[in-house]
N, C-alpha and C positions, 0 to 999 in steps of 0.2 A: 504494500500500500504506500502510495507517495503523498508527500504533504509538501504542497504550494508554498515557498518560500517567496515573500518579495524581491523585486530585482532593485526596485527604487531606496535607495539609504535616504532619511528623513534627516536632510543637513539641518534642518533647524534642530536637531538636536547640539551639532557641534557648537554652535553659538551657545547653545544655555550651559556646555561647559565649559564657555572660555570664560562665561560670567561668573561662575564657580569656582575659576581659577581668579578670575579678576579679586574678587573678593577676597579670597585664601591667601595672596601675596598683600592685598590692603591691609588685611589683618594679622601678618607676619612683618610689617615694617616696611614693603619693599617702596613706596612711592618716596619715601622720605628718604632711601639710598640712593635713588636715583632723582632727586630733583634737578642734579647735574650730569650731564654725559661720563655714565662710565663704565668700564670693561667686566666681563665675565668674573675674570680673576679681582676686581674690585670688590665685587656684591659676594664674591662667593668665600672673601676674608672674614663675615660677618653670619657664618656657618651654614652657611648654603653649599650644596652638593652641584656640582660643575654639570653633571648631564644633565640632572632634573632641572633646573634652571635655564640651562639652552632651550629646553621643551618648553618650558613655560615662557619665556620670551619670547618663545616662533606664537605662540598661543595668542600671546597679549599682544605681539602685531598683527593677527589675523582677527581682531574683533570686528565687526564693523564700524564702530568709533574704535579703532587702535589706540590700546593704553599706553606703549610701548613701540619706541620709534629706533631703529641706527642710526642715528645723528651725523656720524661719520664712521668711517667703515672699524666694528670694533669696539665701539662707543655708542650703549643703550640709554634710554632718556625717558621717564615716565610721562607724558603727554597728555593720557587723557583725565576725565573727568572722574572725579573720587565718587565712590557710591555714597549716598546720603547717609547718615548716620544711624537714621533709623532703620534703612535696609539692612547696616550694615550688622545692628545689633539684631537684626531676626535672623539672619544667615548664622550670625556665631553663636545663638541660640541654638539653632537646630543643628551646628554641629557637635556639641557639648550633649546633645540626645543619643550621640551613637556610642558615649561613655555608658551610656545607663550598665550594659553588661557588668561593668566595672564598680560602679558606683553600688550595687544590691550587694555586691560580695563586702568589698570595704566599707561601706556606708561615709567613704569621700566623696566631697564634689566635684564633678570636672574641670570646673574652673570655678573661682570665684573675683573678687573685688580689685586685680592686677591695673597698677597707674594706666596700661594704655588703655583700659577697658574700660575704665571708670568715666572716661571723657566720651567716648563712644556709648555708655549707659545714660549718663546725663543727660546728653543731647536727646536722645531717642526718649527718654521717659519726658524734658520740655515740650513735646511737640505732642506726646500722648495727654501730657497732664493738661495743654489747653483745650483740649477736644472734651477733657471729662473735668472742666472747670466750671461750668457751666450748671449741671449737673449737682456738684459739689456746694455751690454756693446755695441756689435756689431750697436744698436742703437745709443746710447752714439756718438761709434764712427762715427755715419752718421751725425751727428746733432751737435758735438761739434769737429770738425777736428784740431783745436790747442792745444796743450799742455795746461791748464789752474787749476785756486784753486776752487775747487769745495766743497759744502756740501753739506752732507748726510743727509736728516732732514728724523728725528726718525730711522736712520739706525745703530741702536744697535748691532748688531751682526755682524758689519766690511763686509760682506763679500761682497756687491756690492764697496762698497770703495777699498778693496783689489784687487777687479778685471778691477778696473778702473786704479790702479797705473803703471803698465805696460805701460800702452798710454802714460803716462809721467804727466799726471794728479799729482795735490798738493789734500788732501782730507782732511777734517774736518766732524766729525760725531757729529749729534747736536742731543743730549735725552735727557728724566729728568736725571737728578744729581744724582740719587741713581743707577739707571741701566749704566751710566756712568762711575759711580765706581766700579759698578761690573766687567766692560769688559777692562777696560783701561788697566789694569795689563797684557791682553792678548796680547796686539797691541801694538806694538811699533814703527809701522811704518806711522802712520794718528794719526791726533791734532783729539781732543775732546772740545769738549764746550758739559758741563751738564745746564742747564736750561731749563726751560719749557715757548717757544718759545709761548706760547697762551699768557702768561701773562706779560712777560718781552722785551722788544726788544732787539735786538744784539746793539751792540755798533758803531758808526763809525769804519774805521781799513785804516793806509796805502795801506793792502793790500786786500784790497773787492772782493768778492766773482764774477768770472764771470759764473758761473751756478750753480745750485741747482739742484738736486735730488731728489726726492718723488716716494720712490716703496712703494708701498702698506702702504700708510700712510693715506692720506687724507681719505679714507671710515671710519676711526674712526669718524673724528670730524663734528662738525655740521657747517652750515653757516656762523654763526655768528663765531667760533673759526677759522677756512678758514680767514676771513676776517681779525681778528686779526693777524693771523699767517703769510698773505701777508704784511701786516702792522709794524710787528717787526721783518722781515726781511728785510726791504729793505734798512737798514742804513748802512750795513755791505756787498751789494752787488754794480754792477758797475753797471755804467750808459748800459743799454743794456742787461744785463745777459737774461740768460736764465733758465729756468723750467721743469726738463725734469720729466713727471708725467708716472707712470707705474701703475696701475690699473683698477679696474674693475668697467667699465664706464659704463652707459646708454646708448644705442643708438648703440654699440660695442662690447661690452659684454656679450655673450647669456647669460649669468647666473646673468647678472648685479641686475634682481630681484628679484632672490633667496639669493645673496647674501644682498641684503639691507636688507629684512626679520635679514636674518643670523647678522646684523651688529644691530637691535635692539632689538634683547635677548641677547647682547652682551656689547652694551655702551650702554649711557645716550642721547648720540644725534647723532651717525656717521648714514650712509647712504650709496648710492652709487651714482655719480651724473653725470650728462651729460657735455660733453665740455660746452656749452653755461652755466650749471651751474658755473666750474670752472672761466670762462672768468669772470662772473657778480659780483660771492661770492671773489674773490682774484685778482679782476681789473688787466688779463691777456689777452693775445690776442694769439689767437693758430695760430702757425708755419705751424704743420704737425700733423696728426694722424693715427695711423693705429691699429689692431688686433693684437694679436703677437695668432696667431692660435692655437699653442699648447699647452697652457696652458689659452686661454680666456681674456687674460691681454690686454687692448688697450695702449697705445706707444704713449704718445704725448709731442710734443716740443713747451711752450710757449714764450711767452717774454713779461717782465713785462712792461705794459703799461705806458707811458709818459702823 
């Protein structure tokens, strides 16, 4: 019995590997070795293997926008256009999924919080976090109706803070100290406090905090850091405050268990967890919860227990 084999090869596939390649050298450093013309044996001082690298240079000049030029005969040149940052973080996402084999035996993560990834995280989660600001605030506005000082815990990139000041809201974004430093130059309109809220606790304050904020924070860390994290906040907030938690929940969340997957080839201990986990792990009690549908993110307002 014979079975029909095509004759025609489906070249749009080679293009979707060269963008596969494009990417894999973006994410290996190669644009930034080459912003200047230079040879085989240049690039390949910086631990790159001399054959693979040929291949992948014939590759990157065969794109249809060619990332990769000979300048002069001998002398390579990165030319084209860098992937967006947000592409670039969903690509290196799903390559850190073909760890999972890895990661069930060891229960390490593929990668985590690495300086050049952290710039390519950032970017990619500003450009998410305006899409779900929107969203975020209109909540805000249902669950916190008076003007009050509010913080932003792990909200780096200002922009649920920036869209809360309009209401009349006071804001304070709480990160580590180094990503603090990076973004404060930008803002000049909300307080910072750089520490890392797992280890140290906030301080008493005249003027204590009457709610907090957490988007997309808490699925990094595990129970025990929750627990700390409710714990070295509460010196610095008011008797009553409130919690308002934005992510992707258990129980709420249709993707809540693809993403916990996703959160352990990613950290050391985050998750994704259920209200009743929240309540138990950071001794809260839930207000209100709901779905925010279009985007999968559950919406909830606690208050920290007495």
């Amino acid at each position: 019995m014979s079975v029909a084999k095509s004759v025609q090869w489906d070249f749009s596939k080679d293009e979707a590997q060269r963008q596969i390649v494009k990417m894999t050298m973006e994410l290996e450093g190669l644009p930034a070795l080459m912003e200047r013309p230079v040879t085989v044996e240049q690039i390949c001082a910086n631990g790159f293997d001399e054959r693979v690298i040929r291949t992948v240079l014939s590759a990157l000049n065969r794109l249809e926008s060619p990332a990769v030029e000979e300048v002069t005969p001998g002398h390579y040149q990165w030319v084209g256009e860098k992937t967006g940052q947000r592409d670039l973080h969903g690509f290196e996402m799903q390559r850190r999924w073909f760890h999972l084999k890895d990661a069930v035996r060891t229960g390490k993560p593929a990668g985590t919080l690495e300086p050049w990834f952290l710039d390519i995280l950032t970017d990619a989660i500003r450009v998410s976090a305006r899409e779900l600001a929107p969203l975020v605030v209109d909540f805000v506005k249902t669950h916190i109706q008076t003007p009050d000082h509010g913080i932003d815990v792990g909200g780096s990139h200002g922009v649920f803070s920036e869209t809360l000041l309009p209401l009349g809201h006071r804001m304070t974004i709480l990160d580590l100290p180094f990503v603090v430093e990076k973004v404060r130059p930008t803002m000049t309109n909300v307080h910072f406090i750089g520490q890392d809220i797992v280890k140290q606790p906030l301080a008493a304050t005249s003027d204590p905090f009457g709610f907090a904020i957490m988007v997309r924070f808490l699925h990094m860390l595990g129970p025990a850091d929750m627990q700390a994290l409710a714990k070295n906040i509460r010196p610095a907030m008011r008797q009553g405050a409130k919690i308002v938690v934005v992510d992707t929940m258990r129980g709420i969340s249709p993707n809540a268990d693809v993403f916990g997957v996703h959160m352990s080839l990613n950290t050391p201990y985050g998750n994704t967890y259920s209200v009743e986990d929240l309540e138990v792990a950071m001794g809260l009690r839930c207000l209100h919860v709901e779905l925010l549908p279009q985007l999968g993110y559950a919406a909830a307002v606690f208050r920290i227990a007495e």
